[in-house]
N, C-alpha and C positions, 0 to 999 in steps of 0.2 A: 389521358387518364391521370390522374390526383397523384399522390402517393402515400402510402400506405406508410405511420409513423411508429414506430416501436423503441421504447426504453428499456433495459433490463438491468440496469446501473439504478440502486435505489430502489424506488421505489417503480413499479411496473404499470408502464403506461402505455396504451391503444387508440391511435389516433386515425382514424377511418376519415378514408376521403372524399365516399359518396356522403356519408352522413354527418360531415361535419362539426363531430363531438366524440367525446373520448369514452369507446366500449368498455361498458359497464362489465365486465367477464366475472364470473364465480371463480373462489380460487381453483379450486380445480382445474375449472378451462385454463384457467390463468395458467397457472404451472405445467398440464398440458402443453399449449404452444409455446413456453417457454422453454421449455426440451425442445421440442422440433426445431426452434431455431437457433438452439447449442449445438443442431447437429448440421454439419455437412451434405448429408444428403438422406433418402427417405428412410425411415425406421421401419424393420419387420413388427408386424400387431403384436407377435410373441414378445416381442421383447417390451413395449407399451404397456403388456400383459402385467409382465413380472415386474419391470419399474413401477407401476403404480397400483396395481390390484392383485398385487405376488402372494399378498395373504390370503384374498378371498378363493372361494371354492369354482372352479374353471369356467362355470355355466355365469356363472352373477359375474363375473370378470367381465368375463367377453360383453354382457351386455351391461356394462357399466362402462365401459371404454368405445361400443359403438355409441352412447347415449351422448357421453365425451362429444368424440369427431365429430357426431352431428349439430348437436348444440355449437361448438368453435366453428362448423361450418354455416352454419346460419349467421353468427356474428361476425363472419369476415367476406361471408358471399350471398348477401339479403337479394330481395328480389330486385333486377336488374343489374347484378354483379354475375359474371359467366362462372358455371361451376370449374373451381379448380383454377382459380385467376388465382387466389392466395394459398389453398390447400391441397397438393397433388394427395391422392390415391389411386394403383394403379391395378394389374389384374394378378398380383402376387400376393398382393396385403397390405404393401407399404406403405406410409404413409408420412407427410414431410410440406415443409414448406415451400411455395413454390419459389425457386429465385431468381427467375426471370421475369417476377412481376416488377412494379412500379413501388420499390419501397425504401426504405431508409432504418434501417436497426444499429443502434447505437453501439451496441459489441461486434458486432461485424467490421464496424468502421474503424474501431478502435485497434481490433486483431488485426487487421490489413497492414494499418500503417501501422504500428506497433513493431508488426514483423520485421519490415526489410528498415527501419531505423534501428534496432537492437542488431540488425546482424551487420550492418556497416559496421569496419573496423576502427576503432578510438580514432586513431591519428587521422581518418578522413573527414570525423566527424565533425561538420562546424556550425554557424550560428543561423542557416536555414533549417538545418536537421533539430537543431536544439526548438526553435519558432514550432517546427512540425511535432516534436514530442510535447512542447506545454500546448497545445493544439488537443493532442491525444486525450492529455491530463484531466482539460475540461470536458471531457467526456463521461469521466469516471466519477459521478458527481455522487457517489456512497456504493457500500459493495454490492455485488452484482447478486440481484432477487434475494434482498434483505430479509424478507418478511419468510423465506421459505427453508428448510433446516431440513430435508428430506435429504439421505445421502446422495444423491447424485449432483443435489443443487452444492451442498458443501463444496463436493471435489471440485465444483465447476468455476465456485466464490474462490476456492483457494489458487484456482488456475491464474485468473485474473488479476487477484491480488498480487502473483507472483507478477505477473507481466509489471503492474502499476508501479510495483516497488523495483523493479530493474529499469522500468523508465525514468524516475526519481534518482536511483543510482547514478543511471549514465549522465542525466544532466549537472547532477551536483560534479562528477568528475570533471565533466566540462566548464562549468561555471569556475570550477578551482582552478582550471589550466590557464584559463584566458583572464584568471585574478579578478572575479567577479565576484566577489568573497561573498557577500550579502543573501544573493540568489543561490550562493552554494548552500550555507547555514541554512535558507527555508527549504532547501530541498531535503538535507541533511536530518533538519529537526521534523518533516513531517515523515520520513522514513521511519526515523526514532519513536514517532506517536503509535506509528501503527504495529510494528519490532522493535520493542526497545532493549531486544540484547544482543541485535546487528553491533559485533565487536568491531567490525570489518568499518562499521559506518562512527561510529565514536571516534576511533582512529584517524581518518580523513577529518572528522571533523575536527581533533584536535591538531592537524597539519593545517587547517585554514585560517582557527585562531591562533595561532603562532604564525602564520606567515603574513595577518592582517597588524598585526601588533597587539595582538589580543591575548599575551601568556596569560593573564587571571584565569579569562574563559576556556583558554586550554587546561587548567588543573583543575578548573571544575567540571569539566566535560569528563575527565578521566576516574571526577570522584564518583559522578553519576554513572560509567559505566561500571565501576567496581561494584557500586550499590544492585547495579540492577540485574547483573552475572549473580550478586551474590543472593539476593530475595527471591529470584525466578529457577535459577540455574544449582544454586549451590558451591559456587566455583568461582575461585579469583579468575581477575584478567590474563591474559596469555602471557609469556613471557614478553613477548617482542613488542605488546602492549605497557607494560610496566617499562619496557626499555626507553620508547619512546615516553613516557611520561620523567622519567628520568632524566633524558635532553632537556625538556622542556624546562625543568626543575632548574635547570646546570647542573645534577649531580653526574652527567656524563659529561663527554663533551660532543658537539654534533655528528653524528656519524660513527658515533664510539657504541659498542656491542661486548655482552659480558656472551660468553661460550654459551650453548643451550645447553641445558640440563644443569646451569650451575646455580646455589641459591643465591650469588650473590646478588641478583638483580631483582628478588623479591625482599632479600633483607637493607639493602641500597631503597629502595622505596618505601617500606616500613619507616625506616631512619628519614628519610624526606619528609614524610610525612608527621612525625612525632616534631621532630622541628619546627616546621609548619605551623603546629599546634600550639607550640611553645611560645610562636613568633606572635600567633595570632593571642594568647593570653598574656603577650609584654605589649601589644600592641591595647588591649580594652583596659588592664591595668593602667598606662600610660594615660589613658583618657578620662579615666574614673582618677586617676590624681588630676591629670589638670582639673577639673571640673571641681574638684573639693579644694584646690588652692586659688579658683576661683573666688569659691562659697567664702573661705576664709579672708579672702580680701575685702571682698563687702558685707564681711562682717565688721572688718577692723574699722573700717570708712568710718559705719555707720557707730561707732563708739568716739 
């Protein structure tokens, strides 16, 4: 037997392997079997009830959710397909996908190995496990059943998202240990696209641009994390954030710490910063005169 192909990353897709071409489903069915196989094992009808026909009146439920199973039963087990090869239902009510058929679902794959790579410990972690997590990565090719905004799909998008973004975590940690600065920053900045007030991830990333040679992009990374705390959140950087950007500055010196709870390491960065400002308005002045002592010269030429 074929196997039976399923995406739930994106855009949702049924790849049938008697018929050779990808089932056309209503959304309905669609989001139907895309619950059953978010779940584990098979779902009681009551609860199918209330996840998806909770508002209608009990009689139009029920027979709007047998109309369901049947229809998703017809497009996964046509004629010459044995009943219940992809769909278990059993003598209680249950109903679920089968998973000892012949099939391939891209979230299953992902959750598998996802699992026992995130629970190996950092210091075992090395550049097979990393190979096996950007592995994962291509899996997660946009959030999981994009198109659907029913609260169960949310919870289920945000489950995933959270996996995606601790996958992206660990590798960037790893690509900074082993001084793979390049691969850390694309791990770094596509965490930041999707969270951009992961404080936790600015921070790291301003440790790779300073440890690459890269101080510019470290005091720009810190200006973008203050901006984006400050438009989403309401709230300066942490302290221990501001401190580290203050290394970075020289206003400390490496490994130097003002006490917690004292202002001087938010008024110490203030002060960095007005400097800064200063330096960079002696710095465009300085260029707007050469450039006019320029103009002045050839004008004199030309007399």
């Amino acid at each position: 037997m074929q196997t039976l192909h399923v995406t739930l990353f994106g855009t949702v897709h049924v790849d049938h392997p008697s018929q050779g071409e990808r089932l056309n489903l209503a959304p309905g069915i669609q989001a139907l079997f895309a619950y059953l196989l978010l779940q584990s094992r098979p779902v009681p009808r009551d609860v199918l009830l209330e996840v998806f026909w909770g508002e209608r009146p009990p009689a139009r439920a029920r027979n709007s959710l047998n109309t369901a199973i049947w229809r998703l039963r017809q497009a996964l087990e046509p004629d010459g397909i044995a009943p219940q090869t992809y769909l278990l239902s059993n003598s209680t009510g249950e109903v679920g996908f089968n998973w000892e058929s012949q099939h391939w679902v891209d979230v299953e794959c992902f959750a598998r190995q996802t699992h026992s790579l995130l629970r190996k410990p950092a210091q075992e972690f090395g550049p097979a496990d990393a190979a096996q997590i950007e592995e994962c990565l291509a899996l997660y090719r946009g959030e999981l059943l994009e198109s659907l905004y029913d609260d169960w799909a949310l919870r289920e998008r945000e489950r995933y998202r959270t996996i995606h973004l601790n996958c992206l975590t660990r590798l960037m940690t790893f690509y900074a240990t082993v001084r793979e600065y390049e691969r850390a920053i694309t791990c770094g900045d596509e965490i930041l696209r999707r969270d951009p007030v992961r404080e936790d991830v600015h921070c790291e990333l301003m440790r790779i641009y300073l440890e690459s040679g890269q101080r510019g992009l470290a005091t720009r990374q810190y200006a973008q994390c203050r901006e984006f705390l400050n438009q989403e959140l309401g709230v300066p950087p942490l302290e221990e954030t501001q401190t580290l950007y203050a290394q970075i500055v020289g206003a400390l010196p490496p490994g130097g710490r003002v006490p917690v709870g004292s202002a001087a390491v938010p008024n110490l960065v203030l002060l960095v910063d007005e400097l800064q400002r200063v330096q960079q308005n002696i710095d465009k002045a300085s260029r707007m005169l050469a450039q006019i002592q320029a103009a002045v010269s050839q004008l004199a030429n030309l007399l």
